[in-house]
C-alpha positions as CSV (number, residue, x, y, z in Angstrom):
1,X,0.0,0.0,0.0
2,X,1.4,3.5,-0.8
3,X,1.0,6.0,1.6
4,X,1.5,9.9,0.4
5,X,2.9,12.0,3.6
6,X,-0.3,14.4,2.7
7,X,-0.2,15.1,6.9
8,X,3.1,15.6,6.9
9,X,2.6,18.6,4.1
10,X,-0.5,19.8,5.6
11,X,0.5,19.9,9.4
12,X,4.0,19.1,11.0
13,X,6.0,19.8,7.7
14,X,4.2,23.1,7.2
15,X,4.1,24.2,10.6
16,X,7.7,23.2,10.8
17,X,8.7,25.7,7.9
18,X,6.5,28.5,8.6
19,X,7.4,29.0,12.2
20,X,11.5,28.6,11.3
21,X,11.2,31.1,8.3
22,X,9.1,33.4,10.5
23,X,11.9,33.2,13.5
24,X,14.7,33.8,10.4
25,X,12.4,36.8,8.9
26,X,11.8,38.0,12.0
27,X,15.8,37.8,13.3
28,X,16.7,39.5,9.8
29,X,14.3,42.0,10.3
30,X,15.6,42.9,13.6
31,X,19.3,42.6,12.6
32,X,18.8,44.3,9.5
33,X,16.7,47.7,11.5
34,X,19.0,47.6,14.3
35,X,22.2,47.8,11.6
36,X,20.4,50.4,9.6
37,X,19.8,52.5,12.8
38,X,23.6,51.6,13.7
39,X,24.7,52.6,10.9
40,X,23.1,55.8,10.5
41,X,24.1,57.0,13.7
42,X,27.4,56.5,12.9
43,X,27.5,57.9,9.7
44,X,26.3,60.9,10.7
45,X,28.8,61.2,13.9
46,X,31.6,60.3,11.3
47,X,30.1,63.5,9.4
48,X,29.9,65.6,12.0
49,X,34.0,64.6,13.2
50,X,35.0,65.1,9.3
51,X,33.3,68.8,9.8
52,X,35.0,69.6,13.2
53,X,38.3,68.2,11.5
54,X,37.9,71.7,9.6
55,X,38.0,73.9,12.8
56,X,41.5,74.5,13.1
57,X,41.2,76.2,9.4
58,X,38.2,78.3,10.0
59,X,40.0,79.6,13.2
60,X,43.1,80.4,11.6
61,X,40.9,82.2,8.9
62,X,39.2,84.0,11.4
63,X,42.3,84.7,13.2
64,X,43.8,86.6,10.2
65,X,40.8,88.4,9.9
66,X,40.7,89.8,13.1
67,X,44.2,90.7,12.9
68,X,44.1,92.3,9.7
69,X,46.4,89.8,7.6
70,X,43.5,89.0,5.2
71,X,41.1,91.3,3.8
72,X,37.4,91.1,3.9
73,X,37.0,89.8,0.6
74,X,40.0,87.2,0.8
75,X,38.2,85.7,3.8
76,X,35.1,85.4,1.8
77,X,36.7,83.7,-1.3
78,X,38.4,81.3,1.3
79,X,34.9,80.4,2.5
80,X,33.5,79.9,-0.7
81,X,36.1,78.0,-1.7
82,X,35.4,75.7,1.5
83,X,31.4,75.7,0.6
84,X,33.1,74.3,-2.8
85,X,35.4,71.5,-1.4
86,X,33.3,70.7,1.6
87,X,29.9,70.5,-0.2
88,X,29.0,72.8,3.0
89,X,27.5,77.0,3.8
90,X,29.4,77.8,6.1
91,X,28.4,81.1,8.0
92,X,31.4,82.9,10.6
93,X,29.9,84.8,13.4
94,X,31.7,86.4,16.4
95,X,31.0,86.6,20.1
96,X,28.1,89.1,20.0
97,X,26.4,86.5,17.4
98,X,27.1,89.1,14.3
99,X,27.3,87.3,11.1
100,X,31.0,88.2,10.3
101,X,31.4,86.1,6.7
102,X,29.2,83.8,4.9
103,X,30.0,80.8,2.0
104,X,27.7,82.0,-0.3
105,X,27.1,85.6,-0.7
106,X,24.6,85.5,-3.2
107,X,22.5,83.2,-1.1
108,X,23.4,84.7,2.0
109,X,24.8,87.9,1.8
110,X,21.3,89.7,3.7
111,X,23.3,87.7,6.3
112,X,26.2,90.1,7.1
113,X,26.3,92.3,9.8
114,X,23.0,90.8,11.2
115,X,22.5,89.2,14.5
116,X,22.0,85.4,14.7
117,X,18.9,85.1,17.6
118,X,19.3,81.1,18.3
119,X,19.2,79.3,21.7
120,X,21.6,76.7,19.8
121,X,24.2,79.7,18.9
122,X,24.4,80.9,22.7
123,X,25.3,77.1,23.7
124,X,28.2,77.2,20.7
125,X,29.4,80.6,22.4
126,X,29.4,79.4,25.9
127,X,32.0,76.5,24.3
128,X,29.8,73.6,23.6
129,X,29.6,71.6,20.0
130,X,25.8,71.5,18.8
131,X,25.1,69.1,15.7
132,X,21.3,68.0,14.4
133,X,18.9,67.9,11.8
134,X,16.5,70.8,10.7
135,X,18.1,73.8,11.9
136,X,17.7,77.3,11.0
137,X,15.1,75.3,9.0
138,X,13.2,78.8,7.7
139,X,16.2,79.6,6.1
140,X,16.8,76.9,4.0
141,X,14.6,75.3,1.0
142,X,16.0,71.3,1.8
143,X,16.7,69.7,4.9
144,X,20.3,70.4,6.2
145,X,22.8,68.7,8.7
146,X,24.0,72.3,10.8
147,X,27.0,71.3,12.6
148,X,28.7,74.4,15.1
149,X,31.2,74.8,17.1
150,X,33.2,77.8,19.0
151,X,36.4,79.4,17.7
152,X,38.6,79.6,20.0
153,X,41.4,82.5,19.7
154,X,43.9,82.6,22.5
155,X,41.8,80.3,24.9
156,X,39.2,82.3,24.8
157,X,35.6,82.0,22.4
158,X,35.7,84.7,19.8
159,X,33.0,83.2,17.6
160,X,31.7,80.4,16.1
161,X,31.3,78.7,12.8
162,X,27.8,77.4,11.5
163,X,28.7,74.5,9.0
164,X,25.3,73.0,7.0
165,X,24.8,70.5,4.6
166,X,22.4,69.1,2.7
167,X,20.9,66.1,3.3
168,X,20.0,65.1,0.2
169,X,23.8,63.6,-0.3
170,X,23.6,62.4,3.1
171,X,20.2,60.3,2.6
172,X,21.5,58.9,-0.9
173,X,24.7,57.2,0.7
174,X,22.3,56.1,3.4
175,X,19.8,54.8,1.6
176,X,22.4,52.9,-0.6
177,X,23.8,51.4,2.5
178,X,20.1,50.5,3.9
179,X,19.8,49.0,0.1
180,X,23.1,46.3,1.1
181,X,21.7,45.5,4.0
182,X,18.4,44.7,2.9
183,X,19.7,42.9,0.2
184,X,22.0,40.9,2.0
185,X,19.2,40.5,4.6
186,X,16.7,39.1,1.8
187,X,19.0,36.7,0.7
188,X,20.2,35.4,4.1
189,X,16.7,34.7,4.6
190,X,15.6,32.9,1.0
191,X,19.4,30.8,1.4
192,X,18.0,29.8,5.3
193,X,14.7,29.1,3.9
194,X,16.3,26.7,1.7
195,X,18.6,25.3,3.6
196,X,15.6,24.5,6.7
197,X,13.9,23.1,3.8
198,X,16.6,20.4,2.9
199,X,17.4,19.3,6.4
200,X,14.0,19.2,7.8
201,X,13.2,17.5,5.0
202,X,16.3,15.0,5.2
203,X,16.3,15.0,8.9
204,X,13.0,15.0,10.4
205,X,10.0,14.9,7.4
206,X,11.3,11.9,6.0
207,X,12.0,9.6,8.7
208,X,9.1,10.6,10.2
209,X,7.1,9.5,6.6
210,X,9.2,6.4,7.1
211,X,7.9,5.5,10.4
212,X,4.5,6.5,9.6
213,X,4.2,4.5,6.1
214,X,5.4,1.4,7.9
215,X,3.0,2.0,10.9
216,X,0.4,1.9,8.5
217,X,1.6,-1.5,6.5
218,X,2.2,-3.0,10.1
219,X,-1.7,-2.2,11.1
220,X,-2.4,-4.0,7.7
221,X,-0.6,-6.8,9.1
222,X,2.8,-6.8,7.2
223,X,4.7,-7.5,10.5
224,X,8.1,-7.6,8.5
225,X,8.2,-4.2,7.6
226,X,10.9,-2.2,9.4
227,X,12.2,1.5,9.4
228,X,15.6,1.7,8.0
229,X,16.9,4.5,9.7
230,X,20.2,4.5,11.2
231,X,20.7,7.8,12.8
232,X,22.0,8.1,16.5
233,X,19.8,11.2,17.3
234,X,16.6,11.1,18.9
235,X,14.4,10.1,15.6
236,X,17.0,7.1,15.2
237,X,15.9,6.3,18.8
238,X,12.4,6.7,17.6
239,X,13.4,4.5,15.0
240,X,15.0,2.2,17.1
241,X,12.3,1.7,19.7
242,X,9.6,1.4,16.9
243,X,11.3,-1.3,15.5
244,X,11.6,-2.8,18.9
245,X,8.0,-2.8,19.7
246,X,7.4,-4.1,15.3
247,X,9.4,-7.3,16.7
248,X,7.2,-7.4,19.5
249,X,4.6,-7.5,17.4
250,X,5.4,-9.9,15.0
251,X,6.4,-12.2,18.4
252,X,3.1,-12.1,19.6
253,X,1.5,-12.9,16.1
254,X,3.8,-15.8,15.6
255,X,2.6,-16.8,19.4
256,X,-0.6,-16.0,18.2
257,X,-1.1,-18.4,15.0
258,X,1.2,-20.9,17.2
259,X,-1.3,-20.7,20.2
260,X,-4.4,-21.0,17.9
261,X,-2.7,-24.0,16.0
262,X,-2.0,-25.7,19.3
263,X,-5.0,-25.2,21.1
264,X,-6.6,-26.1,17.9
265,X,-4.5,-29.2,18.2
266,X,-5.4,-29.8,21.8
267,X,-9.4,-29.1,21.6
268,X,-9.5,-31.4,18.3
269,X,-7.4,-34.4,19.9
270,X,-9.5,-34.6,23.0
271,X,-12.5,-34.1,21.4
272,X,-12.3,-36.8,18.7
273,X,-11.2,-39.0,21.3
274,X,-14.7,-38.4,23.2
275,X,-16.6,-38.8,20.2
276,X,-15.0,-41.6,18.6
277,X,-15.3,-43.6,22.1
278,X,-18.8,-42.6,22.8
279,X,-19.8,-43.1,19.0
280,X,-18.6,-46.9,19.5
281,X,-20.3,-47.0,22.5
282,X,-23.6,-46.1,21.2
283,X,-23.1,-47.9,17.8
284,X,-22.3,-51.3,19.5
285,X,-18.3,-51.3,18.4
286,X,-17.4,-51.3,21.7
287,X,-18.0,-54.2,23.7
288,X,-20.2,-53.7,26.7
289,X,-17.4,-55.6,28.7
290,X,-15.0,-52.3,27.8
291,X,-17.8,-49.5,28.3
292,X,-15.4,-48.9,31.8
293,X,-12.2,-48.7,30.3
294,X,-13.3,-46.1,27.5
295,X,-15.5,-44.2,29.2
296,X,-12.2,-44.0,31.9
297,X,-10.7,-42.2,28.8
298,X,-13.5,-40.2,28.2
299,X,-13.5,-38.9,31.5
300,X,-9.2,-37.9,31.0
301,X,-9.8,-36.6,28.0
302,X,-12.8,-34.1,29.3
303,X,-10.5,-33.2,32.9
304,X,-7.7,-32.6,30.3
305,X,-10.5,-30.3,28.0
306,X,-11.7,-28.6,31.5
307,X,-7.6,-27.9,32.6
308,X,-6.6,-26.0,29.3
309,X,-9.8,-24.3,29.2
310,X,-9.3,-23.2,33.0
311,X,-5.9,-22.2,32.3
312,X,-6.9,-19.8,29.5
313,X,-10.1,-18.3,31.4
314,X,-7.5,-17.5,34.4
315,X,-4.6,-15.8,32.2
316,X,-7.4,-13.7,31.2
317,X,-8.9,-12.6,34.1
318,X,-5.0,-12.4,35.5
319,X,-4.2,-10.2,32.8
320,X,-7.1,-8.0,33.2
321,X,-6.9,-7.4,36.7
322,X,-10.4,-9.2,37.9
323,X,-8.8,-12.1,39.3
324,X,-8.8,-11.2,43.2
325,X,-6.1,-12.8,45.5
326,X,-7.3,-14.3,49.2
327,X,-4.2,-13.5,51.3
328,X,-3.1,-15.1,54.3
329,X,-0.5,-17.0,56.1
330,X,0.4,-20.0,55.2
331,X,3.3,-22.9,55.7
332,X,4.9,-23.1,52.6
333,X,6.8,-25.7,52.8
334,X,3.7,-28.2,53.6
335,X,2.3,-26.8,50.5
336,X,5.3,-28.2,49.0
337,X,5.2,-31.5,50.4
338,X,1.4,-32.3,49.3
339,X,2.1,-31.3,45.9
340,X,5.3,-33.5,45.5
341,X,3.2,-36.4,46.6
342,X,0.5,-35.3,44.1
343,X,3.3,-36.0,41.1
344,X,4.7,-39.3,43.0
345,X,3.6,-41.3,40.4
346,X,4.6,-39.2,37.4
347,X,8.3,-38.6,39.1
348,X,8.6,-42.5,39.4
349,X,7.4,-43.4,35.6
350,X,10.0,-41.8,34.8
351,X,12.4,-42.8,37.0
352,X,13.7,-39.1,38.6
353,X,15.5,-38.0,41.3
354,X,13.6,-36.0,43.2
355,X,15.9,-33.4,45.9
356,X,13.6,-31.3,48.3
357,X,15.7,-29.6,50.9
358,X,13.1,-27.1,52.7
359,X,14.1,-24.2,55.2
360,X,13.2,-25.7,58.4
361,X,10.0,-27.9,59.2
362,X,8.2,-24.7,58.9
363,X,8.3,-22.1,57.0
364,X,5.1,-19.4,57.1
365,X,5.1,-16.7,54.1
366,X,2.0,-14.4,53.0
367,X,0.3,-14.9,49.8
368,X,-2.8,-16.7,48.2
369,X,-1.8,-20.5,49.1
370,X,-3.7,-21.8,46.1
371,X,-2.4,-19.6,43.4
372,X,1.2,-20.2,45.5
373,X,0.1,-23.3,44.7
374,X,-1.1,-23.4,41.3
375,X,2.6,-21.5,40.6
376,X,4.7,-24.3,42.1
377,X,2.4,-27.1,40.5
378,X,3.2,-25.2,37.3
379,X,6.7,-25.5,37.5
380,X,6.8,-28.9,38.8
381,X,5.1,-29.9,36.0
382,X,7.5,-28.5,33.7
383,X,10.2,-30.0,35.7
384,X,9.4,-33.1,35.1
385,X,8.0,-32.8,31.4
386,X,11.5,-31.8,30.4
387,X,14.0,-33.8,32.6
388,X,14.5,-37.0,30.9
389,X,14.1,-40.6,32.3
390,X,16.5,-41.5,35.1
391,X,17.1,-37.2,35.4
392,X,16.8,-35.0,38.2
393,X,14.1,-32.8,39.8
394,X,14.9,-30.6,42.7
395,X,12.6,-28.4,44.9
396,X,13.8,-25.9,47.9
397,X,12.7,-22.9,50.0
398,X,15.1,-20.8,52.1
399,X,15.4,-17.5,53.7
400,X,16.8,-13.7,53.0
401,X,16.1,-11.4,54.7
402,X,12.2,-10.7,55.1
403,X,11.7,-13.0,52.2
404,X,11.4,-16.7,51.2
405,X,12.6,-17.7,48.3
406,X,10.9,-20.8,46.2
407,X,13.0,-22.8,43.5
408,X,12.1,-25.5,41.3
409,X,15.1,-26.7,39.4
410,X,15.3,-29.7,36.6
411,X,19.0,-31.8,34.9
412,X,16.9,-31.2,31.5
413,X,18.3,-29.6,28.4
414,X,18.1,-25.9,29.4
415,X,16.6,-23.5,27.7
416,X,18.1,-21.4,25.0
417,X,19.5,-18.1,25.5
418,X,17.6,-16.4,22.9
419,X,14.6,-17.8,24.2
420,X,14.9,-16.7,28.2
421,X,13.5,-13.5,27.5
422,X,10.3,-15.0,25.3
423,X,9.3,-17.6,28.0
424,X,7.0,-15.7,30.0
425,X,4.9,-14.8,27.0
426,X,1.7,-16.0,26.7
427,X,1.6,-18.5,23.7
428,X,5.1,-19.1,23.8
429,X,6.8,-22.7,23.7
430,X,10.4,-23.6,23.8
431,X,11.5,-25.3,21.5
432,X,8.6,-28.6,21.0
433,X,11.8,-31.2,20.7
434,X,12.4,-30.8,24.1
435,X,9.1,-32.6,25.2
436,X,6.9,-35.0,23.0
437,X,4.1,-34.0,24.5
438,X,2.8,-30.8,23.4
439,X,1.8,-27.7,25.2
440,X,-0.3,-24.6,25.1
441,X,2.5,-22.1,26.2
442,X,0.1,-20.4,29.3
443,X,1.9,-22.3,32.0
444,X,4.7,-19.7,32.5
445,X,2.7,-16.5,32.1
446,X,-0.1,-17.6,34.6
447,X,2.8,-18.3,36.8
448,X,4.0,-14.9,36.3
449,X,0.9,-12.7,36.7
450,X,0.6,-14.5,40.0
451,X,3.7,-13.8,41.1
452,X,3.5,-10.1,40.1
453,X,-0.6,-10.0,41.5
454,X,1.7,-10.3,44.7
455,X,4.1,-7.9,43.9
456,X,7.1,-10.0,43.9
457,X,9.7,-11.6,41.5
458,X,10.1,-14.6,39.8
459,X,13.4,-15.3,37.5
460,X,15.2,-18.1,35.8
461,X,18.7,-19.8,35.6
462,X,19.3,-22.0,33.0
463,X,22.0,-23.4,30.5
464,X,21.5,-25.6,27.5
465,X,22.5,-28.9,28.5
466,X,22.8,-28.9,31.9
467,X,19.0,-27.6,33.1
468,X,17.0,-24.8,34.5
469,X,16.1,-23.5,37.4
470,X,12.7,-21.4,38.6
471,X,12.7,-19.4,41.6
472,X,10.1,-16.7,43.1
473,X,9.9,-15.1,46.0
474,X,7.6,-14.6,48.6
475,X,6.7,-12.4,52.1
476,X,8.3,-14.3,55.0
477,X,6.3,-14.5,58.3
478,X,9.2,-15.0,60.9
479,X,6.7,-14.3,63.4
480,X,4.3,-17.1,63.6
């Protein structure tokens, strides 16, 4: 089945983009405003230091004026050959604010021999620097950049010089500047766009496709499929544990068909039996003589129907938590003692040797003593079922600490290594060539959800070839 990543587009994937390109837009915005703003204020102080750098001429200028070296006129060619150079008016006034020269007499010659009335002029005469935007606006037809600052003559203030230019030159190298930064600031963005665009894509949209698409084949029962993604970040962890939990799930669907062909198995075998027996019965086949013997069978083959239907009906309720424990005190090791005689006869058909060392005469622990009991007849069973003839059996209790601790132990074949981790599943059976007598796998796992109903462990030990060992533990009551 072919899955399009439509959700991915339409949610995550968009999502994804639009909130990265907004936090790039958004960054580039702010970068580019803040270097525009940056930039302008310095510009404008590196215009206003490139002015002042002029001061020492217009006092020397003024200087010889006052002193008579130069003559009105020269001093007015000099400043309009500074308004030339500098791209500046210039206007020279002295200490009682009296225009004294100006850059551009035909502009400005109404200036001379006026007084300048300007809160900004008394500042320059008192000996500070004044520099902005929009001064002596009302005389001027464009904005201007007025930068003035006091002449000093013999430490002390003789005048001042009013240096304004237009801002129309100023604004144009600005606005080219703003225009790089802008630029640069539009393409930083589309080149981030494009490059979130490829890794999101490479690193997260389409892994994340990946695991969807085979999330969906899985549901539609392909249990083979598997995410091929190998990266050690947190989506190859992803990856990882989804293809962890797809084993699972295949595990339990092979126990699954196994569990349904066995217990097919086991429900047909018994059942034919019954049939086939009672048919011949009823039919005459059987002689009357033998009605005793088969119906003897009859009545196996239904307790053997009636256990394998009990032990499915109590993993279920186990599993769903409606099977309710009666707790109490109880001698475990008599417990042990009445079921070993229970197996007496199978232990002796086949010839085992049977160990019990128990802690003491007795030994009181807390817990339900017939699901304790049901456990230990569980593992007994399976004891002996895999031990071969002339083998060994061994059951023993002891003590640590508050608890007791229960183990069941068999010379079988062991189990395999791969497999110590499976055997507590429901459905699952070691390998069948272990036993000729086939099982339904529920044996273990009802053994289990008892043991954890009483919150307490169970664990085993074994090694192909040599046997296995079951142990559990239990609440010790040293008290009694």
């Amino acid at each position: 089945m072919k899955v399009k990543p439509n959700f991915m587009k339409t949610s995550l994937y968009s999502k994804l983009v639009l909130t990265f390109f907004a936090v790039i837009l958004i960054s580039f915005i702010f970068l580019a405003l803040t270097l525009s703003a940056w930039f302008r204020t310095y510009y404008y102080k590196q215009k206003k230091q490139a002015m002042l750098s002029q001061a020492p001429v217009f006092i020397d200028l003024y200087e010889k004026l006052s002193y008579g070296s130069i003559k009105p006129e020269e001093f007015l060619s000099y400043l309009s050959s500074l308004d030339t150079y500098l791209n500046s008016k210039i206007w020279i006034i002295n200490q009682y604010k009296i225009v004294y020269g100006v850059s551009n007499a035909k502009e400005d010659g109404e200036l001379l021999s006026t007084q300048i009335s300007n809160p900004d002029v008394d500042l320059v005469l008192k000996g500070n620097i004044v520099a902005g935007e929009g001064m002596f606006a009302e005389r001027f037809k464009k904005p201007m950049y007025t930068v003035m600052f006091p002449l000093v003559i013999n430490n002390q203030i003789a005048g001042a010089a009013i240096m304004s230019t237009p801002m129309t030159g100023i604004e144009t190298e600005l606005y080219r500047i703003y225009s790089f930064i802008w630029l640069a600031a539009l393409i930083a963005v589309v080149v981030s766009t494009f490059i979130i665009y490829y890794f999101s894509q490479s690193i997260l949209i389409k892994p994340l496709y990946e695991i969807n698409k085979t999330a969906r084949e899985i549901s539609d029962g392909e249990f083979e499929k598997r995410v091929n993604i190998t990266s050690k970040d947190e989506i190859g962890q992803l990856a990882e544990s989804f293809n962890y939990m797809a084993d699972t799930l295949q595990n339990l669907e092979n126990m699954r068909r196994d569990f349904i062909a066995n217990i097919s198995h086991e429900l047909r075998s018994p059942i034919t039996t019954i049939r086939g027996f009672i048919q011949g019965i009823l039919d005459g086949t059987i002689p009357k003589d033998k009605h005793s013997y088969y119906l003897s069978i009859v009545l196996d083959e239904s307790k053997r129907l009636t256990r394998l239907i009990s032990d499915v009906l109590d993993l279920s309720r186990l599993e769903s938590g409606e099977f309710s424990l009666r707790m109490g005190v109880f001698d475990i090791n008599e417990l042990i003692r009445i079921i070993i005689i229970k197996f007496e006869k199978q232990i002796e058909s086949k010839k085992l040797n049977a160990d019990v060392l128990l802690a003491g005469e007795f030994l009181y622990a807390y817990g339900d003593k017939d699901r304790i009991g049901q456990v230990i007849t569980n593992l007994l069973d399976n004891a002996i079922k895999f031990t071969g003839e002339g083998g060994k059996i061994s059951v023993s209790t002891k003590i640590e600490g508050k608890k007791v601790i229960v183990s069941v132990g068999d010379s079988g074949t062991g189990i395999p290594e791969d497999e110590l981790k499976l055997i507590w599943d429901r459905f699952h059976m070691v390998d069948k060539s272990r036993t000729k007598k086939k099982g339904t796998g529920l044996g273990l796992s009802i053994a289990r959800q008892i043991i954890n109903q009483h919150n307490e462990k169970i664990w085993v030990e074994s090694k192909e070839g040599v046997g296995s060992t079951f142990s559990f533990t239990l609440k010790a009551e040293q008290n009694i």
